[in-house]
ZAGULO-696281 format. One record per atom (N, C-alpha, C): residue in three letters; atom name; x, y, z. Coordinates in Angstrom, 2 decimals. Layout:
% ZAGULO-696281
Ala|CA|X|Y|Z
...
END
This chain:
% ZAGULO-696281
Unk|N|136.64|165.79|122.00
Unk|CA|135.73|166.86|121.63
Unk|C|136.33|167.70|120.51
Unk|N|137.62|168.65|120.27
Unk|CA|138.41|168.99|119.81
Unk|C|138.24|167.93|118.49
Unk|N|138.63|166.86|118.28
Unk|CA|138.98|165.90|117.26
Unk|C|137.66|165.94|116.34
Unk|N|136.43|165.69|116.78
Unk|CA|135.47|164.99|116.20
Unk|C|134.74|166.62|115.75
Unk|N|135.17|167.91|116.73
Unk|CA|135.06|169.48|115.95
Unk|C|135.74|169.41|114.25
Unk|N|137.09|168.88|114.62
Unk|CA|137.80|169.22|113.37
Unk|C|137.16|168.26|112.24
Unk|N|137.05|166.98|112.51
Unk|CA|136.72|165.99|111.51
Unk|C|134.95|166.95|110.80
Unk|N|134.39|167.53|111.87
Unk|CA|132.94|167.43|111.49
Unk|C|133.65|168.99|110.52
Unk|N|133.98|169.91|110.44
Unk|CA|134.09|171.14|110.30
Unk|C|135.03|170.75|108.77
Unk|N|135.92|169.56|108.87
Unk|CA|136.48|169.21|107.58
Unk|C|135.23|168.36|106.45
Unk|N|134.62|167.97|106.93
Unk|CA|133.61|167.20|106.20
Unk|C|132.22|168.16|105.84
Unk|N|132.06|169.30|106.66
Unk|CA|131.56|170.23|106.20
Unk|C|132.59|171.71|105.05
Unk|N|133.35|171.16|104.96
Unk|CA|134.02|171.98|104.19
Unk|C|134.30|171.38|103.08
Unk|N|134.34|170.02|102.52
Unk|CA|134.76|168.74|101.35
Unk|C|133.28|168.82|100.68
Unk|N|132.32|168.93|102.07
Unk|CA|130.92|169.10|101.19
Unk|C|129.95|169.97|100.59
Unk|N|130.68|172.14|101.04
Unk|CA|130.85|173.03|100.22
Unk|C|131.47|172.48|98.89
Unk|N|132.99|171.76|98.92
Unk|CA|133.38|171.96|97.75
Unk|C|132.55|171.42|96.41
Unk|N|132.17|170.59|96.85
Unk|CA|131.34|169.54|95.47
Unk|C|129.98|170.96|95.26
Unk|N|129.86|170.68|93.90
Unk|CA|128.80|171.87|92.95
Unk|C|128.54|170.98|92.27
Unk|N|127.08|170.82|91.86
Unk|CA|126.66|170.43|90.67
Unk|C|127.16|170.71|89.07
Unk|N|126.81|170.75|88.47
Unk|CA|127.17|170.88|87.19
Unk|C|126.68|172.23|86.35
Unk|N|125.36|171.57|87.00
Unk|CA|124.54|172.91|86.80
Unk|C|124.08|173.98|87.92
Unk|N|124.24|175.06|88.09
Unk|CA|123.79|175.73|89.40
Unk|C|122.44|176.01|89.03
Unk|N|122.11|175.50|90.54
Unk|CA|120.47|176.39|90.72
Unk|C|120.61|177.66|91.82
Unk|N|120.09|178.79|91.22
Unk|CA|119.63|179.78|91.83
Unk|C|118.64|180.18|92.73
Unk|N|117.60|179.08|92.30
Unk|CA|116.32|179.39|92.56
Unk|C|115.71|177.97|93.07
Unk|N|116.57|177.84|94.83
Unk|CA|116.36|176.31|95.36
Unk|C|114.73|176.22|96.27
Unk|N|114.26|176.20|95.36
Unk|CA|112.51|175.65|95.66
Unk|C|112.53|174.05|96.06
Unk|N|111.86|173.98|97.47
Unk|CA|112.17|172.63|98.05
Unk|C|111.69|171.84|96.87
Unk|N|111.26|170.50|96.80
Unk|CA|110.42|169.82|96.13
Unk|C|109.91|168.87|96.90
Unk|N|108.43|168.45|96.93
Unk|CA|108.18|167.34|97.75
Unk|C|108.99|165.95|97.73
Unk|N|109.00|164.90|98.32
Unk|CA|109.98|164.23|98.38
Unk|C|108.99|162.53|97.30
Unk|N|107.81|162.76|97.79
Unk|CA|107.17|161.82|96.58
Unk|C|106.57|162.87|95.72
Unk|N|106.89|162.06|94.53
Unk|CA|106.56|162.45|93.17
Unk|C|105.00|161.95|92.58
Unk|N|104.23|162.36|92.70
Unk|CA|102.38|162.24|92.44
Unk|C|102.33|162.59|90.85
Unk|N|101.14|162.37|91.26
Unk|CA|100.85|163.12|89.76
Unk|C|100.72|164.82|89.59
Unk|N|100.76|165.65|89.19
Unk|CA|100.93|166.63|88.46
Unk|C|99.41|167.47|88.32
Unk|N|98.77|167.86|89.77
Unk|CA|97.28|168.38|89.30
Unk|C|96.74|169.35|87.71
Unk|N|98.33|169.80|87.79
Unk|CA|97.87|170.79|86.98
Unk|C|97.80|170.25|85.16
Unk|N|98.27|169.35|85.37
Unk|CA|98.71|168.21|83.69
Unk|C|97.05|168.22|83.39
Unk|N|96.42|167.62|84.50
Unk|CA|94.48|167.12|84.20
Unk|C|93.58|168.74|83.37
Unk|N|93.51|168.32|82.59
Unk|CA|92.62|169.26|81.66
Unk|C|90.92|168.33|81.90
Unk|N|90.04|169.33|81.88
Unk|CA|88.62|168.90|81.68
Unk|C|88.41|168.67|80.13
Unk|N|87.67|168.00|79.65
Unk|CA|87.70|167.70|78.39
Unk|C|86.02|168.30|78.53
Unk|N|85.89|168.22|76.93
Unk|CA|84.52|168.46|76.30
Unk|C|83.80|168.24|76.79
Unk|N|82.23|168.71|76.67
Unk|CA|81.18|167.46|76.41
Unk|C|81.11|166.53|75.50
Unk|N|80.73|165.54|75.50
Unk|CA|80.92|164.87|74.16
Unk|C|79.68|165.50|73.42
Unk|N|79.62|165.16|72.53
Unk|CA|78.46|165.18|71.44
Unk|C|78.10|164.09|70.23
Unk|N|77.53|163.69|69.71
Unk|CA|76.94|162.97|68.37
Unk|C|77.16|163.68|67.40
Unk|N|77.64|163.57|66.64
Unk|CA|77.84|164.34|65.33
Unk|C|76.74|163.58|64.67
Unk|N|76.12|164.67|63.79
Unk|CA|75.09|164.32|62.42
Unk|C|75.16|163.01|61.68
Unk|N|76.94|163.34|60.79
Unk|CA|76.68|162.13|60.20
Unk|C|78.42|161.18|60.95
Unk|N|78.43|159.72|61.31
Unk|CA|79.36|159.28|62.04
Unk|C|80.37|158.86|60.99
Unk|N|80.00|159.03|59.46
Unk|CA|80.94|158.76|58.70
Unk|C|82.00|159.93|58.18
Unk|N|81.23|160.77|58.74
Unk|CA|82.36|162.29|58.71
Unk|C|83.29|162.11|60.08
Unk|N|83.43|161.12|60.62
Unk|CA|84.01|161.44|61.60
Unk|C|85.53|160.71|61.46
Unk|N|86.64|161.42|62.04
Unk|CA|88.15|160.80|60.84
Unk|C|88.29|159.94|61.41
Unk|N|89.18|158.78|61.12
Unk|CA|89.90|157.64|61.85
Unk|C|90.40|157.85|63.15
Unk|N|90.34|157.22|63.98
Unk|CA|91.34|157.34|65.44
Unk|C|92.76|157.02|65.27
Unk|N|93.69|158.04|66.02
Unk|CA|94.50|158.19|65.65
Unk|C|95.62|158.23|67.48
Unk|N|96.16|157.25|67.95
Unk|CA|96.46|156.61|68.75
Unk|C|97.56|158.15|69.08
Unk|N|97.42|158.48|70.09
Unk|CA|98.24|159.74|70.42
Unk|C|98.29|161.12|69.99
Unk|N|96.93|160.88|69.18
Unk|CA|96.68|162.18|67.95
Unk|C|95.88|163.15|69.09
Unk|N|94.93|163.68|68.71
Unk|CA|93.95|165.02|69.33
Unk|C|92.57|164.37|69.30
Unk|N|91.66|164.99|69.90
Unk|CA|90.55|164.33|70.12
Unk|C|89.61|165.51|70.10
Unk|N|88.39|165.18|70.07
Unk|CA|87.39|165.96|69.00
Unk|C|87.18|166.80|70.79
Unk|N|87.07|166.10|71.91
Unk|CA|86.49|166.65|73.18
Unk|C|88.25|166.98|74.18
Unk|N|88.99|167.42|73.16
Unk|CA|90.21|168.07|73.94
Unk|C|89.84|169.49|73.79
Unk|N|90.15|170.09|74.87
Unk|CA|90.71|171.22|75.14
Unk|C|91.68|172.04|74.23
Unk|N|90.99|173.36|73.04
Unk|CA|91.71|173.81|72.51
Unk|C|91.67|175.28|73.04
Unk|N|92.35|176.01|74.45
Unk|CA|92.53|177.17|75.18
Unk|C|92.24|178.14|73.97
Unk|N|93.32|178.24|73.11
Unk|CA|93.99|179.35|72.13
Unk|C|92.62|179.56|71.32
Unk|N|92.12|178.76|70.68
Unk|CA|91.27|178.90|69.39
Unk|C|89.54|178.85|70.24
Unk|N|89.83|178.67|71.29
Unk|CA|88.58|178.99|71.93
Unk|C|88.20|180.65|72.20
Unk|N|89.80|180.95|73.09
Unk|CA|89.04|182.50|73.10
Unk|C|89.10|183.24|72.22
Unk|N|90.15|183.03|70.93
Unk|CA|89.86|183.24|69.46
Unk|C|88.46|183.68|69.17
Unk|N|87.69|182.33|69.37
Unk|CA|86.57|182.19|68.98
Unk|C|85.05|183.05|70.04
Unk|N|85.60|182.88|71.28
Unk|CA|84.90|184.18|71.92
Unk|C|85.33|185.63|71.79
Unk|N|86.25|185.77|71.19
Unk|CA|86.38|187.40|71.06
Unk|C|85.97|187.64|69.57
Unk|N|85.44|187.08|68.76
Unk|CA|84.52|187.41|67.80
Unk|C|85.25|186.50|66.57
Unk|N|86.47|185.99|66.36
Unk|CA|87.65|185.54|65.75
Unk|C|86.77|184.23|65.24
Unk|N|87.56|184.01|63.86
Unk|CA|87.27|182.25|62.92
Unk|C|87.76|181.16|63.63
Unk|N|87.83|180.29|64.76
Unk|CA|88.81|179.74|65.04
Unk|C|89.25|179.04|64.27
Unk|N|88.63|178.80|63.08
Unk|CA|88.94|178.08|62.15
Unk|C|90.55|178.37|60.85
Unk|N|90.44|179.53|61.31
Unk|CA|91.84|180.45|60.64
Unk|C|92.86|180.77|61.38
Unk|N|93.16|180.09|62.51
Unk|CA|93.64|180.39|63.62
Unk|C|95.13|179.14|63.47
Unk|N|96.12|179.74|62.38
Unk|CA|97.18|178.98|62.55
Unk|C|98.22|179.68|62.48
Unk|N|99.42|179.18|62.66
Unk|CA|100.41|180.03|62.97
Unk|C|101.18|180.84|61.24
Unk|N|100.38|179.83|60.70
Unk|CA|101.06|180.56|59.01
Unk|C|100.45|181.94|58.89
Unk|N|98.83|181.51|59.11
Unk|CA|98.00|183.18|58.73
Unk|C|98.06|183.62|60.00
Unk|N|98.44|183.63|61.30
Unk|CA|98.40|184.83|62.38
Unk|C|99.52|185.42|62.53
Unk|N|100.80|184.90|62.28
Unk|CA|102.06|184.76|62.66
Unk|C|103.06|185.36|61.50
Unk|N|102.39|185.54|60.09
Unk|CA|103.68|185.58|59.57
Unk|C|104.11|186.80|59.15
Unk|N|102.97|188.13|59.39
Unk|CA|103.47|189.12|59.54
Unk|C|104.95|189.55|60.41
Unk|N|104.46|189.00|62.04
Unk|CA|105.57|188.97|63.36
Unk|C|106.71|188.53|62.59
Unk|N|106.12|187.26|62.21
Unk|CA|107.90|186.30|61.82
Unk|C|108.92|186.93|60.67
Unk|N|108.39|187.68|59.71
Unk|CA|108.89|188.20|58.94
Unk|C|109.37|189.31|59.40
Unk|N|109.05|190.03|60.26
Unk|CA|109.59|191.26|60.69
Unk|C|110.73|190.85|61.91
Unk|N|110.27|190.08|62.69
Unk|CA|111.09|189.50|63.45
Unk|C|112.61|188.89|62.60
Unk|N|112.23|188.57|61.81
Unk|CA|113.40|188.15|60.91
Unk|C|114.13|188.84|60.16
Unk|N|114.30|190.18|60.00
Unk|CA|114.45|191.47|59.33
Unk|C|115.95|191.43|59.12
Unk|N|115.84|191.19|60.30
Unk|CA|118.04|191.45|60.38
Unk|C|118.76|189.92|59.96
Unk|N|118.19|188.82|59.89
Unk|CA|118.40|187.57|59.61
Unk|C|118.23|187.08|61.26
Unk|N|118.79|185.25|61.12
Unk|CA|118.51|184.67|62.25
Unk|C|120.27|184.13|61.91
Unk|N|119.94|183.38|63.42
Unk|CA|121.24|183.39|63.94
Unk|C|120.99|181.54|64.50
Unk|N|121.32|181.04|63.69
Unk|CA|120.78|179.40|64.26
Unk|C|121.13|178.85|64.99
Unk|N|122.27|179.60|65.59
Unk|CA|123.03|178.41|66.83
Unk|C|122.90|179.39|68.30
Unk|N|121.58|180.25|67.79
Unk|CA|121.62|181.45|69.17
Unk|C|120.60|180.93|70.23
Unk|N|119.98|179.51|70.08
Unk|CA|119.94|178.76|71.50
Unk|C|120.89|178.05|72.25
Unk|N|122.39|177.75|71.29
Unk|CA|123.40|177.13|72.16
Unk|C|124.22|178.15|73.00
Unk|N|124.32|179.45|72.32
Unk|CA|124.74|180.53|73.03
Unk|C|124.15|181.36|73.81
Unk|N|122.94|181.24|74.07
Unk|CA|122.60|181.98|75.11
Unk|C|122.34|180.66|76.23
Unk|N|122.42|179.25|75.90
Unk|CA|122.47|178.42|77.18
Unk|C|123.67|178.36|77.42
Unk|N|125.04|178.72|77.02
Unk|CA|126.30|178.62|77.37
Unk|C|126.35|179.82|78.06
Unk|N|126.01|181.24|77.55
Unk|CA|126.01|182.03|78.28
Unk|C|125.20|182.28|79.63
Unk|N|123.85|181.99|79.79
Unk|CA|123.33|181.19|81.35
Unk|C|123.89|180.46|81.67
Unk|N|124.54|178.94|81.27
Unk|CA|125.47|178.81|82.21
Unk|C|126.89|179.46|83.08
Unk|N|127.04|180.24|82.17
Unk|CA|128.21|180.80|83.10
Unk|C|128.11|181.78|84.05
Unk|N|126.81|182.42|83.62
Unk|CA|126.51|183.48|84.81
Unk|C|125.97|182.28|85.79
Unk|N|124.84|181.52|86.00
Unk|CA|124.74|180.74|87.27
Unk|C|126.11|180.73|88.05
Unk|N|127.15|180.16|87.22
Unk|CA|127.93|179.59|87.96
Unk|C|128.51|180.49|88.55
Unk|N|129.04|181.73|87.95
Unk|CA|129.62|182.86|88.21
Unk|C|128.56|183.56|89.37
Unk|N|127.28|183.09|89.80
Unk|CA|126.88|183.58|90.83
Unk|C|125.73|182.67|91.58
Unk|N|126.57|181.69|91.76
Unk|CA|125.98|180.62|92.43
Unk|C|125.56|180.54|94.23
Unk|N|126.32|182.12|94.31
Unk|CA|126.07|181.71|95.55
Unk|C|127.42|181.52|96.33
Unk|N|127.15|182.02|97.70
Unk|CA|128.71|181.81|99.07
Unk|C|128.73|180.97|99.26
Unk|N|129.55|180.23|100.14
Unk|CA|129.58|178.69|100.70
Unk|C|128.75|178.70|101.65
Unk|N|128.65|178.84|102.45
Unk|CA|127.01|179.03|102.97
Unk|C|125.65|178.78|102.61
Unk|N|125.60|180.10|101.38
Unk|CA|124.86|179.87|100.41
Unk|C|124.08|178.79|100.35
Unk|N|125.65|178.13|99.24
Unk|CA|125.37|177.00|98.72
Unk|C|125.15|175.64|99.83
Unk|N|125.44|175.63|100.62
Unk|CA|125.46|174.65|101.96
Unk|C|124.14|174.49|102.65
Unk|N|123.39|175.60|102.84
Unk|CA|122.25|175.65|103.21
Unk|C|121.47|175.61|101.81
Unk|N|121.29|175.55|101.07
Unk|CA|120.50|175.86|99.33
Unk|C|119.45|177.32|99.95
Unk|N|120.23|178.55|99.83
Unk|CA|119.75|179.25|100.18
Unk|C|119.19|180.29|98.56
Unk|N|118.06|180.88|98.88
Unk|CA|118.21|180.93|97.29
Unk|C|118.67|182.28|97.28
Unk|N|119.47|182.37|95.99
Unk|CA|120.32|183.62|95.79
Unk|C|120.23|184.29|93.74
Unk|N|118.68|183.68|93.57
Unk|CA|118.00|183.95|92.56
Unk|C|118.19|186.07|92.34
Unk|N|117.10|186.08|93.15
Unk|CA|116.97|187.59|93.34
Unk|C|118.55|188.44|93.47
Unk|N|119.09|188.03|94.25
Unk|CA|120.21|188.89|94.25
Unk|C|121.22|189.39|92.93
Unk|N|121.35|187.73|92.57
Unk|CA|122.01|187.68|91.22
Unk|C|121.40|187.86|89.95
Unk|N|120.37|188.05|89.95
Unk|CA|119.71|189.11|88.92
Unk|C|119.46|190.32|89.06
Unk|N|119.71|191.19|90.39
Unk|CA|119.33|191.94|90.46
Unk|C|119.53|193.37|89.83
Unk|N|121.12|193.70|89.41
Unk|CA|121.12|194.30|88.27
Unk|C|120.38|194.24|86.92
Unk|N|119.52|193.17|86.61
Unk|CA|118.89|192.97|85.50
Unk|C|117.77|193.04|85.09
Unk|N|117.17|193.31|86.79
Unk|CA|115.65|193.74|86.77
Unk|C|114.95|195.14|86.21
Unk|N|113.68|195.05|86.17
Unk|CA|113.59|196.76|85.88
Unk|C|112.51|197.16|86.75
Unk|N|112.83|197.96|87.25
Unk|CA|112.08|198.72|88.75
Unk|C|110.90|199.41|88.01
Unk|N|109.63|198.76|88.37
Unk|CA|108.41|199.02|87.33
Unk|C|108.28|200.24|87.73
Unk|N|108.29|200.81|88.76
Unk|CA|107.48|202.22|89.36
Unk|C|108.07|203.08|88.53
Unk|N|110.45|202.74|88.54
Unk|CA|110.45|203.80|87.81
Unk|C|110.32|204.16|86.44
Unk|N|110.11|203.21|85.62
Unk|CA|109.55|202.68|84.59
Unk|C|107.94|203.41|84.08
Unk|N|107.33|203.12|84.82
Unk|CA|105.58|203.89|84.67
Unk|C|105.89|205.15|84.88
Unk|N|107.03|205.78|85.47
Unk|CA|106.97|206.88|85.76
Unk|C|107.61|207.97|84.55
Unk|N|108.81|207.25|83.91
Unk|CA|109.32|207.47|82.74
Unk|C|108.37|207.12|81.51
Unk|N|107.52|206.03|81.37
Unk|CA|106.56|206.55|80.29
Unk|C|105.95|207.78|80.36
Unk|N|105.10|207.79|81.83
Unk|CA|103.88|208.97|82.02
Unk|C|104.62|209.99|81.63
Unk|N|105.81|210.01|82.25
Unk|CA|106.87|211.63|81.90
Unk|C|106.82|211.96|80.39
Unk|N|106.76|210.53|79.41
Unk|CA|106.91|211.06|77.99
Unk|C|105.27|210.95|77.21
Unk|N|104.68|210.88|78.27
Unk|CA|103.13|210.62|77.79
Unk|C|102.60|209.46|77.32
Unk|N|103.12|207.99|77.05
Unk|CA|103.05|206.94|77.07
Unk|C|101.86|207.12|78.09
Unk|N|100.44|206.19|77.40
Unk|CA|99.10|206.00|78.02
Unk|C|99.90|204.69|78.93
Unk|N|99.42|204.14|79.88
Unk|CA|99.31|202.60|80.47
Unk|C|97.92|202.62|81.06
Unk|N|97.69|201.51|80.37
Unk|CA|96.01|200.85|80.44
Unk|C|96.28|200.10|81.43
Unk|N|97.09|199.93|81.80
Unk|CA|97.02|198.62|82.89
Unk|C|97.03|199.13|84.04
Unk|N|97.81|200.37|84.37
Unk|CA|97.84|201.42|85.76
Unk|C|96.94|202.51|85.50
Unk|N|96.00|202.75|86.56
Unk|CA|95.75|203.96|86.65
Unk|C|95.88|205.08|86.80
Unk|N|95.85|206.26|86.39
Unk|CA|96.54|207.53|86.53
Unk|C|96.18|207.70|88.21
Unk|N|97.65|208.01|88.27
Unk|CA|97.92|208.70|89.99
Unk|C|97.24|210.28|89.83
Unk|N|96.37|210.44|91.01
Unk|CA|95.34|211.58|91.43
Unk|C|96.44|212.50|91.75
Unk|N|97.27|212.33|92.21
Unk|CA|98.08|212.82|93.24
Unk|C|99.37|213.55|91.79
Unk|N|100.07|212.81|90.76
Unk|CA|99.93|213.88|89.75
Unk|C|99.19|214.58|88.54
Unk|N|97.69|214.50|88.95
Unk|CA|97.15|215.55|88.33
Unk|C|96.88|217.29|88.94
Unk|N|97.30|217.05|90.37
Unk|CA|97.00|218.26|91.00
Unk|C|98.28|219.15|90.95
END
């Protein structure tokens, strides 16, 4: 009894030690068969007939299709917008230029994935933790969050409108 305690309690301790490579924080079971993906299926168009069929371009084997689903330039186009002007040169290059003000920094996607990696790892989690895949997402961000209440409360204090919350009754009296 004693023997087969120690063996099981050593083999649970050899199998804390092993870590992935990469830590996950955020251990969301996963089903164990892999299906298809409900959310991948988009509804497509109606089709339609176009006027004339010689305006219509070549098929283009992996290209876009006249009855795909374009989200972006649709509600473009219901909120009163050209969807037809709707590219990232003419919507975008005001942002990008200003965004770019101070210069860019080209290798600042390898450094901020080197730098996520080391915080995962650096807070991957107890042996326990990690033994059970307990998730320890929340905790280890939790200095990094921002506490909305006190947040809405520090705008309202400086008069910052928020459209999205309603003014509390309770400080207007």
């Amino acid at each position: 009894m004693r023997r087969s305690l120690l063996v099981m309690s050593v083999l649970v301790g050899l199998s804390a030690c092993g870590t992935a490579d990469e830590p996950n924080l955020l251990n969301i079971s996963r089903p164990r068969n892999q299906g298809p993906d409900e959310f991948a299926i988009l509804p497509t168009k109606p089709l339609e007939l176009p006027e004339d069929l010689a305006a219509l371009p070549s098929p283009t084997p992996g290209g876009a299709n006249r009855t795909d689903q374009t989200p972006q330039a649709d509600a473009y186009a219901a909120l009163g917008g050209n969807a037809a002007a709707l590219s990232r040169a003419s919507s975008d290059g005001a942002l990008l230029a200003h965004s770019r003000r101070f210069g860019v920094d080209p290798d600042i996607r390898a450094e901020l994935a080197a730098a996520d990696l080391e915080f995962r790892r650096e807070n991957d989690g107890r042996l326990l933790e990690r033994l059970f895949n307990v998730n320890v997402y929340f905790r280890a961000y939790e200095e990094m969050s921002l506490d909305q209440y006190r947040e809405l409360e520090r705008l309202r204090r400086a008069g910052i409108r928020t459209s999205a919350v309603p003014p509390d009754p309770a400080l207007d009296e």
